[in-house]
Backbone as a ProteinNet text record, in pm:
[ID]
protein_1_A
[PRIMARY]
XXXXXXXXXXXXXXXXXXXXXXXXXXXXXXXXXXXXXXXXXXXXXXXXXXXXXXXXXXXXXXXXXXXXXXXXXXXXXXXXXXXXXXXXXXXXXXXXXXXXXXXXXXXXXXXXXXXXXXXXXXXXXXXXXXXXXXXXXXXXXXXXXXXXXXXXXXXXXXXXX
[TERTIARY]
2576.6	2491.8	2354.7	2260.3	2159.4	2058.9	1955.9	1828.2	1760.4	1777.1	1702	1575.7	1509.8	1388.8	1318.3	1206.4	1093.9	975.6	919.2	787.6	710.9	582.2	425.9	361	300	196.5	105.5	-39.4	-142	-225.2	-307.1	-455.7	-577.2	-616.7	-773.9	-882.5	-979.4	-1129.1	-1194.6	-1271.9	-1368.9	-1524.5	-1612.6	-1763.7	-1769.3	-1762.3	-1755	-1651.6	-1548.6	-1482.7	-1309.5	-1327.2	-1225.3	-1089.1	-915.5	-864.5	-822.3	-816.1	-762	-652.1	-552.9	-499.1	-386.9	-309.7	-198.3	-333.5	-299.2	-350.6	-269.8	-314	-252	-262.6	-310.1	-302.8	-305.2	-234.9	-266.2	-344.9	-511.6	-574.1	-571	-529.2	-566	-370.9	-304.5	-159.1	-185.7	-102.7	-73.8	-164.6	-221.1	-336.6	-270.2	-179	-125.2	-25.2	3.1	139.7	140	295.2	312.4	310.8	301.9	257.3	382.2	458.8	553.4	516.9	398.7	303	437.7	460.9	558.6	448.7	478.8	403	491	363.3	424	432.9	540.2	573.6	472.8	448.5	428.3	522.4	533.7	630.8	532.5	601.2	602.3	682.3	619.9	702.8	672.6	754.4	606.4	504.3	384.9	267.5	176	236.3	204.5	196	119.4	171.1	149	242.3	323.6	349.3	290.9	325.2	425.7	534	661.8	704.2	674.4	732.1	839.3	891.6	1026	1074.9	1106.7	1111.5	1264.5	1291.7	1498.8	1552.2	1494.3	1612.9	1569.5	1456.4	1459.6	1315.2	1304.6	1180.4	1081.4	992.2	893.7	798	775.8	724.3	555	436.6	351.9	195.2	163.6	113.8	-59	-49.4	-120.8	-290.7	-303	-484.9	-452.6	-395.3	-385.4	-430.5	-359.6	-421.8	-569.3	-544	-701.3	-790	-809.7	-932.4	-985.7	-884	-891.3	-986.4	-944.8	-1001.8	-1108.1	-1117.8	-1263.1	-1344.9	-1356.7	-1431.5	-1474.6	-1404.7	-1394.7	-1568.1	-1495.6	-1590.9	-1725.3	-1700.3	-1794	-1927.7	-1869.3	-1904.1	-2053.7	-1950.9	-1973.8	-2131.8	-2117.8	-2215.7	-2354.3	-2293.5	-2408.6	-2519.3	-2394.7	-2472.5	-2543.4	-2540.2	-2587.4	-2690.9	-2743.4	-2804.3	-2886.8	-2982	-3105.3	-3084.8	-2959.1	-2898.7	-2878.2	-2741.6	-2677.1	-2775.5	-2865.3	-2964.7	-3027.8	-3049.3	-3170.6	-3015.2	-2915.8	-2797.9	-2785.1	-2805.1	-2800.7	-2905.1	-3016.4	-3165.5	-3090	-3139	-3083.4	-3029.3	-2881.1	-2768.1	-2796.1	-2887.2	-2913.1	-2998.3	-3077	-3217.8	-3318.8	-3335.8	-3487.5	-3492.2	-3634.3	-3684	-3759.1	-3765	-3876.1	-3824.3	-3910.4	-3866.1	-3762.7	-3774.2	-3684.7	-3530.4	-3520.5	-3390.2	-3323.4	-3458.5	-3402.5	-3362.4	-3410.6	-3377.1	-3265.9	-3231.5	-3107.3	-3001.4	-3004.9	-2920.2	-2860.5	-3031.4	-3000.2	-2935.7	-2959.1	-2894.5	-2749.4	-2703.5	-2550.5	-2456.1	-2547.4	-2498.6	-2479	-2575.8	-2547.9	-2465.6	-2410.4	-2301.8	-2176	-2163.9	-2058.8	-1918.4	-1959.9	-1792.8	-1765.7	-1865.8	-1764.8	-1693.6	-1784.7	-1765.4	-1590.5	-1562.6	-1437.7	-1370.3	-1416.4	-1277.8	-1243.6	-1311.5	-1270.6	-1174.3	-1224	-1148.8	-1002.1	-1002.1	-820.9	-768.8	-827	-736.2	-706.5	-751.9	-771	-689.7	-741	-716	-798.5	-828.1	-875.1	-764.8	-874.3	-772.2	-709.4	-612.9	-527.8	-640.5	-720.1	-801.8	-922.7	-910.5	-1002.5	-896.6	-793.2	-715.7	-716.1	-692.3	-645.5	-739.8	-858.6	-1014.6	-1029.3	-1002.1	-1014.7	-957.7	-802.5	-693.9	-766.8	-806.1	-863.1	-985.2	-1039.2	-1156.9	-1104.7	-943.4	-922.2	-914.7	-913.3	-933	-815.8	-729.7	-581.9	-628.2	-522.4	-514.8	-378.7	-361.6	-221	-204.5	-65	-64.1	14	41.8	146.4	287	405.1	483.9	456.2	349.8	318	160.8	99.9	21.1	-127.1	-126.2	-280.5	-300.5	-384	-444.2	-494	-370.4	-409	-512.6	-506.9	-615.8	-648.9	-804.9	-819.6	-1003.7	-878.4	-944.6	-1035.2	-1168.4	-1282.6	-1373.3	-1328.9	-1382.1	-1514	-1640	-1774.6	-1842.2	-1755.3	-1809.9	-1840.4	-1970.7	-1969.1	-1879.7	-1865.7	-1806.4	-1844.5	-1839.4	-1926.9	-1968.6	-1833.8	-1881.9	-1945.7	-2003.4	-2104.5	-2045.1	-1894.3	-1811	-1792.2
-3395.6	-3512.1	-3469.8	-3521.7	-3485.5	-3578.6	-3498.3	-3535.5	-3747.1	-3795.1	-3906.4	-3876.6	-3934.1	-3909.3	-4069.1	-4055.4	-4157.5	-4145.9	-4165.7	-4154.1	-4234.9	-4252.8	-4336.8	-4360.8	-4420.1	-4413	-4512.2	-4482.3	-4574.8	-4565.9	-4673.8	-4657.7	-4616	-4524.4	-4545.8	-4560	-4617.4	-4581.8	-4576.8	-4479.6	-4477.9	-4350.4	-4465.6	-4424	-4339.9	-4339.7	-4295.5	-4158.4	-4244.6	-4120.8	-4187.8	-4193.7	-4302	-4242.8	-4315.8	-4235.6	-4294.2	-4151.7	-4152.4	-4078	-4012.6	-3918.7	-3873.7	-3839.9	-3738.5	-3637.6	-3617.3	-3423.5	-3322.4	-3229.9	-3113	-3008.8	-3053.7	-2933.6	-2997.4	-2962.8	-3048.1	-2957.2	-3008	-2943.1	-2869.4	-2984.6	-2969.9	-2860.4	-2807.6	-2776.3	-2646	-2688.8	-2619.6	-2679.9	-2752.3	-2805.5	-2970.8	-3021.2	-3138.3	-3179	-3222.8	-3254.7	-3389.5	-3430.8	-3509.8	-3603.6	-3692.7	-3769.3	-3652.1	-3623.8	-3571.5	-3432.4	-3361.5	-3223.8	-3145	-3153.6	-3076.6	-3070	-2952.8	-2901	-2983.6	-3028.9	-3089.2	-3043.3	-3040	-2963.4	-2999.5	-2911.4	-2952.7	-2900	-3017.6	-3003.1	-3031.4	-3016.8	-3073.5	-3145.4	-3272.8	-3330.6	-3333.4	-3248.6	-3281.6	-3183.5	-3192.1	-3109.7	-3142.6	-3255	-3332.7	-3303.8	-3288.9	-3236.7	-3346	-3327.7	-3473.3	-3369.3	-3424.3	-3409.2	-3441.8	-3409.3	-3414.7	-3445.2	-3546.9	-3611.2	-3675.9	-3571.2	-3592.7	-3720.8	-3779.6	-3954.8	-3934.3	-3915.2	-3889.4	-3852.8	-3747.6	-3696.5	-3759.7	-3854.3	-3933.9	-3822.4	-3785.9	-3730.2	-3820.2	-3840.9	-3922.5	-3831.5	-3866.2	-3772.4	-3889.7	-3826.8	-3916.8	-3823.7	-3871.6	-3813.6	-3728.6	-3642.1	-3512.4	-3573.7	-3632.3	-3719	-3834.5	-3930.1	-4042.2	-3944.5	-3828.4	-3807.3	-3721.4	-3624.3	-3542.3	-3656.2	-3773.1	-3818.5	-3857.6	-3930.5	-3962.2	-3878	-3726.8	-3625.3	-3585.9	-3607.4	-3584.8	-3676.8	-3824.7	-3900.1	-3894.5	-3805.5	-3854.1	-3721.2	-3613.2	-3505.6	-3514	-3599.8	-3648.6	-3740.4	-3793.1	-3911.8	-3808.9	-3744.9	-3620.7	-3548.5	-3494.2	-3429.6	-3534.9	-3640.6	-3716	-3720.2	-3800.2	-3882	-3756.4	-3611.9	-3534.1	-3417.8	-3495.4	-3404.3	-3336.6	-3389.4	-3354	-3181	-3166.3	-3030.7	-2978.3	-3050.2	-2988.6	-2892.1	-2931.4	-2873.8	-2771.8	-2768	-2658	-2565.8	-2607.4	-2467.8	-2414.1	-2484.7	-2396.5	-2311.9	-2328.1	-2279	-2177.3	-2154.5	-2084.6	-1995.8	-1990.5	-1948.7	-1848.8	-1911.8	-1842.5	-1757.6	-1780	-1698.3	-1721.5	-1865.1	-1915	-2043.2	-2062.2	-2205.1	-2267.5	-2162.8	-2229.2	-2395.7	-2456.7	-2586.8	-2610.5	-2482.3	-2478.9	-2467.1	-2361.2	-2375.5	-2512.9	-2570	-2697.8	-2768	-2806.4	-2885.5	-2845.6	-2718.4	-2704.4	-2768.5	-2701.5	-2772.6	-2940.9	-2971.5	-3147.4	-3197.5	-3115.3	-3177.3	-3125.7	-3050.9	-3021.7	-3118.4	-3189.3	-3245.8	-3394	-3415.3	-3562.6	-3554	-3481.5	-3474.8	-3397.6	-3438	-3376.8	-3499.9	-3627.8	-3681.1	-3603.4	-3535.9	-3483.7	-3364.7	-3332.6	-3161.3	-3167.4	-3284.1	-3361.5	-3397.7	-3414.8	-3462.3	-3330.4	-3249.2	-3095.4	-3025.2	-3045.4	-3005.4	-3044.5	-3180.7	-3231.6	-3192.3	-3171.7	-3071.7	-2960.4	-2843.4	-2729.7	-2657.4	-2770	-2697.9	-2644.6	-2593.1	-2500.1	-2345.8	-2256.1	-2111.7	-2106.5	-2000	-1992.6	-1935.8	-1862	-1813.8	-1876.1	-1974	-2060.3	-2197.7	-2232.5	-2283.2	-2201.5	-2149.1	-2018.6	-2042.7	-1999.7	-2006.8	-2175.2	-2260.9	-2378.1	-2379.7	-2347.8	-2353.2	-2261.6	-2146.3	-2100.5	-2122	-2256	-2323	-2400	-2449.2	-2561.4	-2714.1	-2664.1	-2810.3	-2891.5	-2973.5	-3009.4	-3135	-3187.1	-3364.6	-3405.9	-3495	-3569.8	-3696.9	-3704	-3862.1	-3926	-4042.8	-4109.7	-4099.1	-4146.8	-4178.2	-4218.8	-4322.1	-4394.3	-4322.1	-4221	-4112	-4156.6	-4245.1	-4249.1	-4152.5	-4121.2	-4019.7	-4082.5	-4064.9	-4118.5	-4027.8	-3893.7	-3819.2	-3726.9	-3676.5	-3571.6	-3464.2	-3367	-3264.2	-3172.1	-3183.8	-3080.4	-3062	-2949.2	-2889.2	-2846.3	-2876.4	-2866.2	-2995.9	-3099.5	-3220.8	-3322.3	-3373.2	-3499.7	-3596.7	-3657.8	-3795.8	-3915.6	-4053.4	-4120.4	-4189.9	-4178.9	-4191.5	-4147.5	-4052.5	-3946.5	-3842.1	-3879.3	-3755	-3666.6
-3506.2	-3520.9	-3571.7	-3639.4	-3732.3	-3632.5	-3631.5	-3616.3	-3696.3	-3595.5	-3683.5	-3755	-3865.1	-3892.1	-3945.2	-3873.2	-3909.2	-3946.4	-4032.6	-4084.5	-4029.6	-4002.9	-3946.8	-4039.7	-4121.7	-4191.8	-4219.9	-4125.1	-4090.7	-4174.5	-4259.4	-4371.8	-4262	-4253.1	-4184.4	-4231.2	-4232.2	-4269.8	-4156.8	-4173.8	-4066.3	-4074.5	-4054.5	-4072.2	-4192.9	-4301.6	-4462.6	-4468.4	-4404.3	-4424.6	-4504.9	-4585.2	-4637.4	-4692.9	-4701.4	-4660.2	-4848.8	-4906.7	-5040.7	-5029.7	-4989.3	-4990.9	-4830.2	-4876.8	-4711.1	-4723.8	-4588.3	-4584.1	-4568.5	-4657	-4701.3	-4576.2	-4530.2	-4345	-4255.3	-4158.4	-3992.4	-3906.5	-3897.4	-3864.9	-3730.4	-3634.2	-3522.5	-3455.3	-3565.5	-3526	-3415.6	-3322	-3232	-3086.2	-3091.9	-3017.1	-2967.7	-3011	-3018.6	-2907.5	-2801.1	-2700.2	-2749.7	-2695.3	-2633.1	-2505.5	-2458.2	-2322.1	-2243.9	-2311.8	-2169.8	-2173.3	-2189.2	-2220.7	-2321.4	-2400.2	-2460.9	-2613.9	-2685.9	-2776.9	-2920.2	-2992.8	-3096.7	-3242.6	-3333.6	-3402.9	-3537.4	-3650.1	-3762.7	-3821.7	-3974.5	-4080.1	-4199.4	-4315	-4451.4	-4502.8	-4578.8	-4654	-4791	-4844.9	-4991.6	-4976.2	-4972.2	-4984.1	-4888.8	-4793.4	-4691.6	-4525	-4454.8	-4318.4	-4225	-4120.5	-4022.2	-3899.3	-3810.7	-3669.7	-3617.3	-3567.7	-3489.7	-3387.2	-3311.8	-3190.4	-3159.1	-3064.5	-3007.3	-2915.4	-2983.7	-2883.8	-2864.3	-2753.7	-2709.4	-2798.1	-2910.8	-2968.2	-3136	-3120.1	-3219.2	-3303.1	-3396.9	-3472.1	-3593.7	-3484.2	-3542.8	-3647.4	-3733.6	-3818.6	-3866.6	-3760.9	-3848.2	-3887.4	-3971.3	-4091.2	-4017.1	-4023	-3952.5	-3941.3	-4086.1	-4136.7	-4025.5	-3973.8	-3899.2	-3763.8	-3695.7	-3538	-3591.8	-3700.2	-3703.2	-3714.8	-3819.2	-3825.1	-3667.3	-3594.4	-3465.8	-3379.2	-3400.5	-3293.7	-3348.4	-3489.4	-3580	-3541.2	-3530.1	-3547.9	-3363.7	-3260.1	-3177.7	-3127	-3177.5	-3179.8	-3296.1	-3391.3	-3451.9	-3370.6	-3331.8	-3243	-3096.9	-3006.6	-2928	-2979.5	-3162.5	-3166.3	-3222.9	-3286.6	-3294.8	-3207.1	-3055.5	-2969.7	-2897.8	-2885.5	-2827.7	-2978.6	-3029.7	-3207.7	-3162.5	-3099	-3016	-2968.2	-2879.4	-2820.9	-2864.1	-3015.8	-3079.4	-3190.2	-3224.4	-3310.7	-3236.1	-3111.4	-3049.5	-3024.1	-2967.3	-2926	-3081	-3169.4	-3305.7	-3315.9	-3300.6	-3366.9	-3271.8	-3134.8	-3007.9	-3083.6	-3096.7	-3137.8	-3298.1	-3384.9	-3496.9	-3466.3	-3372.6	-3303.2	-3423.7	-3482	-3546.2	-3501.9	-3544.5	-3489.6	-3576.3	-3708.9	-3773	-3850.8	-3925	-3989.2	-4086.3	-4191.7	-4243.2	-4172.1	-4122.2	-4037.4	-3963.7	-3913.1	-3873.9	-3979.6	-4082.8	-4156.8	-4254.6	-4233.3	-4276.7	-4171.2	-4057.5	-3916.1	-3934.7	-3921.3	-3918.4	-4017.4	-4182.1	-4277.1	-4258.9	-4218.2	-4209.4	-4093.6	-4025.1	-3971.2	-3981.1	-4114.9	-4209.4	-4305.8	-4312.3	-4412.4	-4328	-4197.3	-4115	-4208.1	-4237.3	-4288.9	-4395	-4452.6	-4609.6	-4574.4	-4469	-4450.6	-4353	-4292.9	-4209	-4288	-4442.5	-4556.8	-4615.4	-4656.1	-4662.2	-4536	-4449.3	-4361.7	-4301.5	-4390	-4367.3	-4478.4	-4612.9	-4706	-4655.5	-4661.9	-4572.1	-4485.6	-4386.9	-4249.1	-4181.3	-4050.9	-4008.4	-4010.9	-3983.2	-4007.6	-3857.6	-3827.6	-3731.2	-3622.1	-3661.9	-3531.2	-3507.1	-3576	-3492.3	-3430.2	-3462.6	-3374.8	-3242.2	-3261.5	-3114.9	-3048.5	-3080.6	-3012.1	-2969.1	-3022.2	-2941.3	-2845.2	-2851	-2732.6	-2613.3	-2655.1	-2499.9	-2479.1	-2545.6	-2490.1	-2432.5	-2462.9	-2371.2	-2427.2	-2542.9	-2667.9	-2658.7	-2621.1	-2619.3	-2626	-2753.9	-2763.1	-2710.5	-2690.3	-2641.2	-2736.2	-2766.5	-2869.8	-2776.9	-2831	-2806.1	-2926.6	-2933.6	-3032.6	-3149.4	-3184.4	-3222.8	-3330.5	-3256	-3326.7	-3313.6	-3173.4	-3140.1	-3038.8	-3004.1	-2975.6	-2841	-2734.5	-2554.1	-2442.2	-2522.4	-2431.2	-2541.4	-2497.5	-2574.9	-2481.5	-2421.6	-2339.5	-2386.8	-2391.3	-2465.6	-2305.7	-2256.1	-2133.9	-2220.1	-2106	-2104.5	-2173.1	-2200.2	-2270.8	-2163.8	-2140.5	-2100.8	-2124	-2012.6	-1986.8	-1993.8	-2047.9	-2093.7	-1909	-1852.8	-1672.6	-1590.2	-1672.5	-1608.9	-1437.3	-1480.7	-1377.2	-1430.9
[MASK]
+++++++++++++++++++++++++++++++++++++++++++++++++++++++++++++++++++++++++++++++++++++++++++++++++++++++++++++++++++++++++++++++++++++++++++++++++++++++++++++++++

């Protein structure tokens, strides 16, 4: 008996990040479960990459740009509302403070959607996948390829627990 197969395929736009195109990498691969914690597969279709969820046997195949923008816009979102930090743990981190540096910082971080549309062609590389995972980075979908949890240990909570 053969594997059923189903394709997903949702239009998104969201905050100038507009969807022209499949993506050519699934960024977030290896980082992905299912609600029943089981690790979710990537494939190709085409030149295309699709996440793999196992529904009884059934293989849902939905399109890799539909859950990344999700976890992009979600961590997008994350460094906005915290810029203020996110800019001084940089200066910090580079060990300068002067103006210029900042204003390199702040401007890289106004152009975080383009730098998020590059990054669904792409991909990220394998060792920085890895390095998220033992930060603890794990998304969960549903069947369906929304994105029901998504675990970034050391992140505020908007509940303030």
């Amino acid at each position: 008996m053969q594997d059923k197969v189903y394709s997903v395929r949702f239009r998104v736009q969201i905050a100038g990040m507009e969807d022209d195109g499949m993506a050519r990498a699934a960024v977030f691969a290896g980082l992905v479960f299912d609600e029943n914690d089981r690790a979710v597969d990537v494939t190709h279709v085409g030149p295309d990459a699709y996440y793999v969820v196992d529904d009884d046997g059934f293989k849902r195949h939905i399109a890799s740009e539909d859950v990344d923008r999700q976890v992009l816009m979600t961590l997008q979102e994350s460094v906005l509302a915290n810029r203020e930090a996110v800019v001084a743990g940089m200066l910090d981190y580079l060990g300068k403070e002067d103006l210029f540096t900042k204003a390199a910082v702040e401007s890289s971080l106004g152009q975080m959607g383009e730098q998020m549309e590059r990054l669904l062609d792409v991909g990220l590389p394998e060792e920085a996948r890895q390095w998220l995972g033992l930060m603890g980075i794990r998304v969960v979908i549903d069947v369906h390829g929304d994105v029901v949890d998504f675990e970034m240990p050391g992140a505020i909570d908007e509940e303030g627990d």
